[in-house]
MIKE-122142 format. One record per residue (C-alpha): residue in three letters; y negated, x, z negated. Coordinates in steps of 0.1 Angstrom, whole numbers, plus 5000, padded with zeros to 4 digits. Layout:
AlaYXZ
...
REM end
This chain:
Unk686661608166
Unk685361968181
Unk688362138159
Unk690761848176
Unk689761888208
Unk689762298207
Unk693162318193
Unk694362078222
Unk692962328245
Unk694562668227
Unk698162438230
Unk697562388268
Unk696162648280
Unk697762978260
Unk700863148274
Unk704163038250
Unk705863388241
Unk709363428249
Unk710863698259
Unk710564068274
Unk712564298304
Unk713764588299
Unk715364838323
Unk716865188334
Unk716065308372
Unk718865558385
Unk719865738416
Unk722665528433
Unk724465868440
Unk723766098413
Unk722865858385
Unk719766028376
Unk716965878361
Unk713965768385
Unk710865848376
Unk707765718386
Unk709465448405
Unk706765118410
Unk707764808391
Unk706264508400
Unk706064118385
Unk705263998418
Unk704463648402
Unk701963778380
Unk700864058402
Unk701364318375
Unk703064678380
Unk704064948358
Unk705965268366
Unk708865398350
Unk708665668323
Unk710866078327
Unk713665868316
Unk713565638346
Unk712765348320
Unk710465018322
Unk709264738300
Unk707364398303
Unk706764228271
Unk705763888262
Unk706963728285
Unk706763298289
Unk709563178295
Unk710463118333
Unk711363288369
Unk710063638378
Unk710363808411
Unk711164198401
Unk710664408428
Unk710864858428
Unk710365068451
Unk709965478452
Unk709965698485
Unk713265748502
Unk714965478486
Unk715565088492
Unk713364848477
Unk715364658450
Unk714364288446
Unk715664068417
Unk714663718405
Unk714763748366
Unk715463398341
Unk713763458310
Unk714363168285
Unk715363098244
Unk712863418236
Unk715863648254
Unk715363998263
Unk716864078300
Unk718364448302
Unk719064588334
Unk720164898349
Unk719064978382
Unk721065198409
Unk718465258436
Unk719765338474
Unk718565598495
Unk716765528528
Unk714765668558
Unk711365718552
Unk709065528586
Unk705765668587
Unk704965388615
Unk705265138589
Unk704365278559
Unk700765378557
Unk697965548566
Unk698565848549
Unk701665988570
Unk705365908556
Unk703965878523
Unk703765538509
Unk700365438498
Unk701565378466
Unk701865748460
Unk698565808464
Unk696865458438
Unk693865718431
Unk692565638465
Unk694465358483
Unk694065008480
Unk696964758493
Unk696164428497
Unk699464208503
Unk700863908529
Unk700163718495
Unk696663808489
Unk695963798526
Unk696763428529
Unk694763318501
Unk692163458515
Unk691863268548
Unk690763528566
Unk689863428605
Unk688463778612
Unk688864098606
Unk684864188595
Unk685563928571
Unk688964068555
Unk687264398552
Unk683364278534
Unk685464118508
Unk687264498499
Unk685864718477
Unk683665008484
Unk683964928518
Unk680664798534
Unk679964678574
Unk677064678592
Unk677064418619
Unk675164238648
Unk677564008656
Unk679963768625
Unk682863738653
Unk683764168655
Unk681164288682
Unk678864578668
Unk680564698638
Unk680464968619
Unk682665038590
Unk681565228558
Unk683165388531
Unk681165528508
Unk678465598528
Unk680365758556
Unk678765558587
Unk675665338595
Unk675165108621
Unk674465238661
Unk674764948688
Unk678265018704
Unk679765158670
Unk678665538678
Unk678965698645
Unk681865528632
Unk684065758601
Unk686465588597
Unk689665568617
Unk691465208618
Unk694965148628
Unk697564938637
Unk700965058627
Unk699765418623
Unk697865388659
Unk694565388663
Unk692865118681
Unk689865308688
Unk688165318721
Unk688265678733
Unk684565668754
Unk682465598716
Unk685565588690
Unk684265278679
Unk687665048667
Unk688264718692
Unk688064468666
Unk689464168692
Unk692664378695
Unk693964338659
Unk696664068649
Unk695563878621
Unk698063628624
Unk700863908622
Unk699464118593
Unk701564188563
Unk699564398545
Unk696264648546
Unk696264938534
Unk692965148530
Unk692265558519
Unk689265638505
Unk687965988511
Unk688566198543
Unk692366218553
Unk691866458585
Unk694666688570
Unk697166438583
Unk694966248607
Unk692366488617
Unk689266378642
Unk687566028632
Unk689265988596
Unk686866178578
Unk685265858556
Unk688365698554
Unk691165498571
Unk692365158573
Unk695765038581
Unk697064688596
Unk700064688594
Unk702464388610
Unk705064188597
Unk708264328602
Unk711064138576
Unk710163788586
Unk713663538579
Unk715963448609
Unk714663118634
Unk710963168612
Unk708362948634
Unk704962918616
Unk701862768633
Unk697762788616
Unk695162588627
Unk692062568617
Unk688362408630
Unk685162518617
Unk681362538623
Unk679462638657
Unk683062458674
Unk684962708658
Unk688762658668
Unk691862848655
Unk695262888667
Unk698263108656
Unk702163128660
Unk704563348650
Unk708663378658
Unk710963558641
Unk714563568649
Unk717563848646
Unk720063908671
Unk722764128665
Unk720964368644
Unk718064338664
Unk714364208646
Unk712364008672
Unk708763868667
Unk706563708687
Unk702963628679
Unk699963458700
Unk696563358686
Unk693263188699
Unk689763158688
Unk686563018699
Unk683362998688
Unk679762938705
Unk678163158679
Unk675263068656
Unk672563158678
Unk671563208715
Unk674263398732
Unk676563468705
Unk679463278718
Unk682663438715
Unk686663388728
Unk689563568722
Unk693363498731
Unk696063758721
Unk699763788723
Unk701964038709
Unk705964098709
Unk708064318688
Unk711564448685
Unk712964638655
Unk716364758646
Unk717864608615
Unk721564758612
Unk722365028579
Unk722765318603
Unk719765478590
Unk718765518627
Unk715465348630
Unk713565208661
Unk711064968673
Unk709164888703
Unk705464668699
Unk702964578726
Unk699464368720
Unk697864218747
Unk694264098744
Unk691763918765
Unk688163878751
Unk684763768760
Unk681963808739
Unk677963718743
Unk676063958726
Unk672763818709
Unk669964078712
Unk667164088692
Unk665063828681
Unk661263908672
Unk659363688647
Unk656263728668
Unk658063678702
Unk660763458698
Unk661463338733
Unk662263708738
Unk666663698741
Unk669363838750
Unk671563768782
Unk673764038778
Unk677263988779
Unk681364178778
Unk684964078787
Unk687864308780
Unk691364338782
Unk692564588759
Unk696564668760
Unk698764878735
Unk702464968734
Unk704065158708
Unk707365288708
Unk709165518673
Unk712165648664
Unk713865788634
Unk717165918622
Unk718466128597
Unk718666548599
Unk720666828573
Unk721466518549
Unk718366468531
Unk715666518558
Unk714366258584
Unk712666298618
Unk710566048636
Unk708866018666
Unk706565788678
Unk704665728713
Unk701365528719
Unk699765408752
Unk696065218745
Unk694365098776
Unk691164938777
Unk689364768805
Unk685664658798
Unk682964498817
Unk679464438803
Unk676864208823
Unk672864238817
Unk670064028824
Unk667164208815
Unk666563968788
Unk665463708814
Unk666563328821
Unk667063438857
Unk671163398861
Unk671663668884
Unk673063988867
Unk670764268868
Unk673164528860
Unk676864588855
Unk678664838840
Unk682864878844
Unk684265138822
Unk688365168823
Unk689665408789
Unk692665528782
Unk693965678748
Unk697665848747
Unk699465988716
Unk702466138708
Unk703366218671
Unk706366368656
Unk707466438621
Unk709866618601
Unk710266518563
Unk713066668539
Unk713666578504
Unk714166838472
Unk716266648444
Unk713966408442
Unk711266648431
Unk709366748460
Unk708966628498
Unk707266848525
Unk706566668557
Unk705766928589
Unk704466778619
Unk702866798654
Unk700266528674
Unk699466568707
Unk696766288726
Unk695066268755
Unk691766038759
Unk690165928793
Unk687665748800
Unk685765638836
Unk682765438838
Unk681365318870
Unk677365268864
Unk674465378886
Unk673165698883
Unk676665808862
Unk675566198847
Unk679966208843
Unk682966118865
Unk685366078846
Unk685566278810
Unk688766388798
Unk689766468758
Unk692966618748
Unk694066738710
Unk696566948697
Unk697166918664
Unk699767118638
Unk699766988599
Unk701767008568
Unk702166858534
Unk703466938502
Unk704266638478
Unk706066778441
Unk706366688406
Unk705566968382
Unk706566758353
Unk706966438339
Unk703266418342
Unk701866628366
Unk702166588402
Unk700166788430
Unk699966698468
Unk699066958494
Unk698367008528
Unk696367138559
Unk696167048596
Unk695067248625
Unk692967038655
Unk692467228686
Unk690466938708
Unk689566988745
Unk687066818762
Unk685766818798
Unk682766608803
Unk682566568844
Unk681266798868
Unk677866818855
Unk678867008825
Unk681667298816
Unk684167218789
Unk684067218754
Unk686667358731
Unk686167188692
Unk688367388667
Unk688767298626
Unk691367328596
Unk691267068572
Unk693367118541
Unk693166888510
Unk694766888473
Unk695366658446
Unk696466688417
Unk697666368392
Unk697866358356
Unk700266068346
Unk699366038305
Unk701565728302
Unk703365458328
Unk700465278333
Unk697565558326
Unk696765778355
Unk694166038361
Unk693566248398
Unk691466518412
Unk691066558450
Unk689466818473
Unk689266728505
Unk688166828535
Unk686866628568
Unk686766668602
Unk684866498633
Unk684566598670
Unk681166458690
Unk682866138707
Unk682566128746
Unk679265898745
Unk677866118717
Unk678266438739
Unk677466258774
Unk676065928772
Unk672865778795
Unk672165418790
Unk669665218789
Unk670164838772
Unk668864528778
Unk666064528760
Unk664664858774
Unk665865138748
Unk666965428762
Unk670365618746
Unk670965978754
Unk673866218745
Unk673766568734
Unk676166838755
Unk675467078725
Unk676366858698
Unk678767088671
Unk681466928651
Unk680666778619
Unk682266848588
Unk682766698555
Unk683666828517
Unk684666568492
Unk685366558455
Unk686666328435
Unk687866198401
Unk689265908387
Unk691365708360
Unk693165378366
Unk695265178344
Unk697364928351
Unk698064788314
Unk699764458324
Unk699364108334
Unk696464108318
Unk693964328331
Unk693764628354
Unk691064858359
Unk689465178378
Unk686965398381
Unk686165698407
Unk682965958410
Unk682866118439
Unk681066388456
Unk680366458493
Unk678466708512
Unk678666678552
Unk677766948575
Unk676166928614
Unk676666538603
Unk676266328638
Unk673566108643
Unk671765918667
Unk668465948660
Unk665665678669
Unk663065858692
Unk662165778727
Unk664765828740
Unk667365778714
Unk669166108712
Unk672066238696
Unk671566548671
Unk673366738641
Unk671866658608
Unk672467068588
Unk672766908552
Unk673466548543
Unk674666498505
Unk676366168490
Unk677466108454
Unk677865788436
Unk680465598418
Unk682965318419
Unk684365078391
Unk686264768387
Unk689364588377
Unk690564258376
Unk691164058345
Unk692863698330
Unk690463518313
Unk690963328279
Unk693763138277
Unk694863208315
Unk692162978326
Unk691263218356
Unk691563508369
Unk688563768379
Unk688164038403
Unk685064238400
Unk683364558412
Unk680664788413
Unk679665098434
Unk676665318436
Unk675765538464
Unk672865738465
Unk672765938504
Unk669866198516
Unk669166478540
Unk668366768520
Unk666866978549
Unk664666668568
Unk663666478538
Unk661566288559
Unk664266138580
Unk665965858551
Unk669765828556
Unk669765488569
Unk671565158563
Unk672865268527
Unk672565038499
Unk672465218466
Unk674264938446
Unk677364668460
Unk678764438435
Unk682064218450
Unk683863998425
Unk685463618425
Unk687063458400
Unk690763198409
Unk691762948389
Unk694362708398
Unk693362388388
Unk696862118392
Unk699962218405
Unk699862458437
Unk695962388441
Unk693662648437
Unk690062718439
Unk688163068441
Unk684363128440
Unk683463488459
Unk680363688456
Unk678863958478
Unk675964178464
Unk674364428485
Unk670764618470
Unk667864658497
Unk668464948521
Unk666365138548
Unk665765108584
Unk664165278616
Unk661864978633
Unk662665108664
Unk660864828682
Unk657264858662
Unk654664938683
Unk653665128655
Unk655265508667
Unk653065788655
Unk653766078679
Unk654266388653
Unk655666728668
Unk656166578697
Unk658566298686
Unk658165988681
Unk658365888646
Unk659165508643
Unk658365328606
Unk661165318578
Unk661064938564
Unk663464798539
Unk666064518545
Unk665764288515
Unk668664278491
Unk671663978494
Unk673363808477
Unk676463568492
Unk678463288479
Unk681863168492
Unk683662898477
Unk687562818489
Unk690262518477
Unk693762608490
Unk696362298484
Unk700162368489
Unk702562098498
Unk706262208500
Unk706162408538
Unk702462288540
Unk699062448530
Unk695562328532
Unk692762588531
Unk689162448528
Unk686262748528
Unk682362728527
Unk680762998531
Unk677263148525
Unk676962818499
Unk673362898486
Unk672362888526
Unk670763218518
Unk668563358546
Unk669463728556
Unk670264028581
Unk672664338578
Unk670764418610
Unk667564408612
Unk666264148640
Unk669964008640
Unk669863698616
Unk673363608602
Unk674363288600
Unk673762978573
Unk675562788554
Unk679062748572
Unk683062568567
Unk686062618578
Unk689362368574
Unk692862568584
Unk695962398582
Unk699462568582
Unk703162528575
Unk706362668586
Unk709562548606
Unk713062708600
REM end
């Protein structure tokens, strides 16, 4: 009977052989053979590149429909739905047209498309994004990779992002690494450089694209862990209207549209998006409405243009602490801001195989935060106003050599402000301007060897007020990589890197005192900080069967930032901070196609090798993420996530227990306990419909990122979405 019912099994569940693709990429003008052109079984969300002799293969294939899509920089992406039946193999030969390269809306690493750069960059897709069911950003990015946040607050307030060590967690988002962007714009708020969460549309996302490892020799200041970049639809069909709803715990209430329509050659979309939530705890409610229009060109001129602007309104209750020996003890402190961004780029062809684009950015921010002196008493105690403003102006020049090499030269120039009107101000209103010069060198030494080069020069101005004379921050941040492509699927890199950071505005000038009585203090002195990274890696990506990766890395960080907890808190340069550790992972089918699993690992171990007795704080030494999908009937599926995160250190700041040593105050290091979080989702699909269902944090598990700031319990979201033509 066992033997019956196994066989029954093996016949349902394993894959029926038919057939395999085959296929030559050329040049549409020259006919010459592509190589290392990305080909993709979007389907099975498999890839392969193609060999010196611009040649691909997929083998055993089941019979059926597959969506082939390649793509290489400068050229068109080619799309084809491939038939495979009666065990046939398909042969194809490709001609591949050329194209303008957009840096706006490519990625984060200049013109260069992330997939140029797989040692480091991670793309997640419109397709993996909606399985997801993401309804905020912090939770898109906890569910990435080597990427780790530290936050106060589950809706986007208070967070700090982390890659691979490169930031803790500072109320406000001081000490923030790693630059995030829009469309190649950062988003960043020019007075701390923390990112304004509330601004991003996730309802208008197509895809995320993330660097590992500093990439200041393209985007200098704030990049220097990493960058992440949103980056919005922008080929949506003609007369598209698509509408998500979705209701949840704690009156949690969702709702997007999106509109996308073409008239005569021109792309428009048009986005808006609510949310609401009265928070798990005491004042941790939080609103947000958003609205955001876009025009494109879409004519074959190879002239290239767009114009974007986001417009966000947010308010946001911000729980304070709570105290297991006092709990009555809260928070009353509260913000509302409007943030606005426009963003305007162009692009047209120069000397026949070179490109030049230009693109504009305007960010304006307009924040208000309330305080009660953590007291019931409804009268505001104190109010703060602070109005920043972030300009940039970018312009690139890329030319092509036979399809062998690509140097990009380029220029930035941006100009921060911001004003804050609080009593007792120590600064009017600071000023920041950057001048920047870089350069980059993309060739193919062979078949299998490629190298990428390049160096930026950051000349960064800053005037803090009257009180204090300017600063002038200068750095040169070159990088190289070299890749070793040992077969089409089989790749190996080493990168060198350097990193660059100038003290933000609140690092160099700040004076605050919050709610609860702790004072912050800036540091006129502060130096640059600087960072040296090393890295090797392998990743194959063998076919629809399994992928996998693995990176070691090594980084050392001079002057490195930091406010440090004293009384008062003060701002200082740590000399020698050191980080190695390692990442691995991959994603595999499981017997007989049953499910699919994603899994990784990553070990970081972080110290300051001149203050040993000062722990580098809020580091976990080991992360595990994984979740396995399996689709269980027709167009239902159901995934089961996992979040791992090992113990890691903290400053008790608010013990009365504060040994005075040298002078200092030295406040207890304690140790957040270790977590570990369970999400399980069920996504049905009905013709234009789809149902999402997601609980999250299933075990009910008990536990803070931030110490004093107690996440939330178990929790369940329903979303509901479908699209009109």
């Amino acid at each position: 009977m066992l033997k019956k019912y196994f066989c029954y099994l093996l016949f349902v569940f394993y894959p029926i052989i038919a057939g395999n693709i085959n296929g030559i990429v050329i040049d549409e003008i020259d006919n010459s053979p592509m190589t290392g052109a990305n080909v993709l079984l979007i389907d099975l969300e498999i890839g392969s590149s193609t060999n010196e002799n611009g040649e691909f293969i997929f083998s055993n294939l089941k019979e059926g429909k597959y969506n082939l899509q390649i793509s290489i920089i400068g050229y068109e992406t080619y799309s084809k739905l491939i038939v495979i039946k009666d065990s046939e193999d398909v042969k194809l030969i490709i001609s591949l047209k050329r194209e303008p390269i957009i840096w706006k809306t490519i990625n984060v690493v200049g013109m260069f498309p992330s997939k140029h750069s797989p040692e480091i960059t991670q793309i997640i897709d419109n397709k993996i994004l909606s399985q997801k069911n993401i309804s905020s950003i912090s939770g898109l990015l906890k569910s990435m990779h080597g990427i780790d946040l530290q936050m106060a607050h589950v809706h986007g307030r208070n967070v700090n992002i982390s890659i691979r060590g490169s930031s803790d967690y500072k109320p406000g988002g001081y000490n923030n690494r790693v630059l995030l962007l829009i469309d190649g714009f950062p988003v960043s708020i020019p007075n701390s450089g923390a990112p304004d969460w509330n601004a991003i549309p996730l309802e208008n996302i197509d895809r995320v694209e993330i660097v590992r490892g500093p990439a200041s020799s393209l985007y200098g200041h704030n990049s220097m862990g990493g960058v992440i970049n949103m980056v919005t639809k922008s080929n949506m069909p003609n007369r598209l209207l698509t509408y998500d709803a979705g209701i949840g715990s704690y009156n949690n209430n969702i709702l997007n549209l999106n509109y996308s329509r073409d008239v005569n050659n021109i792309k428009i979309f048009t986005t808006g998006g609510y949310n609401y939530s009265s928070g798990h705890r005491f004042n941790a409610n939080h609103s947000n409405i958003r609205g955001s229009f876009k025009i494109k060109s879409s004519s074959n001129n190879q002239k290239n243009w767009s114009l974007s602007t986001i417009i966000t309104k947010s308010n946001n209750g911000q729980p304070g602490f709570m105290y297991p020996d006092n709990p009555g003890l809260i928070s009353y402190r509260k913000s509302e801001r409007v943030s606005s961004y426009v963003q305007l780029f162009y692009s047209l062809p120069l000397f026949d195989k070179g490109y030049l684009s230009s693109s504009v950015g305007l960010n304006q921010f307009h924040t208000i935060y309330s305080d009660r002196n953590d007291t019931p008493i409804e009268k505001i105690q104190g109010q703060t106003t602070y109005n920043d403003q972030m300009l940039l102006l970018r312009s690139e020049y890329q030319h092509f050599f036979n399809n062998k090499s690509i140097i990009t030269i380029g220029t930035e120039f941006g100009n921060d402000q911001s004003k804050a009107d609080v009593i007792n101000s120590i600064y009017t209103q600071p000023t920041q301007r950057t001048l920047a010069l870089f350069s980059q060198l993309k060739k193919n030494l062979s078949s299998l060897w490629k190298i990428d080069v390049g160096v930026r020069y950051d000349y960064r101005w800053v005037q803090g007020g009257k009180k204090y004379p300017k600063k002038i921050f200068e750095a040169i941040s070159p990088k190289f990589n070299l890749y070793f492509q040992s077969t089409p699927t089989k790749q190996y890199h080493l990168s060198i890197n350097r990193g660059f950071r100038a003290p933000s505005i609140s690092e160099l000038f700040l004076e605050h005192e919050s709610s609860y009585g702790l004072q912050f203090r800036g540091n006129s002195q502060l130096q640059p900080e600087y960072l040296t990274a090393a890295e090797i890696g392998f990743k194959n990506h063998a076919n629809q069967k399994y992928t996998y990766f693995t990176n070691i890395f090594y980084n050392y960080y001079n002057d490195m930032i930091d406010f440090v907890y004293s009384i008062p808190v003060e701002s200082l340069n740590r000399t020698n901070v050191k980080g190695y550790g390692f990442e691995l992972g991959g994603d595999f089918y499981l017997p007989f196609n049953i499910a699919r699993l994603e899994l990784s690992y990553s070990y970081l171990d972080m110290a300051d090798l001149k203050n040993k007795d000062m722990p580098i704080l809020y580091r976990s030494n080991h992360k595990i993420k994984g979740s396995i999908n399996r689709k269980i009937v027709n167009n239902t599926n159901i995934s089961l996530s996992f979040n791992y995160k090992s113990s890691q250190k903290y400053e008790d700041f608010l013990s009365d227990d504060h040994p005075v040593i040298d002078n200092i105050f030295r406040f207890p290091i304690k140790d957040i306990p270790e977590t570990i979080l369970f999400d399980l989702q069920l996504t049905k699909r009905i013709n234009t419909y789809k149902i999402t269902g997601v609980i999250r944090n299933i075990l009910n598990t008990e536990y803070v990122l931030i110490q004093h700031y107690p996440m939330p319990g178990r929790t369940w979201q329903i979303n509901f979405s479908k699209q009109l033509n």
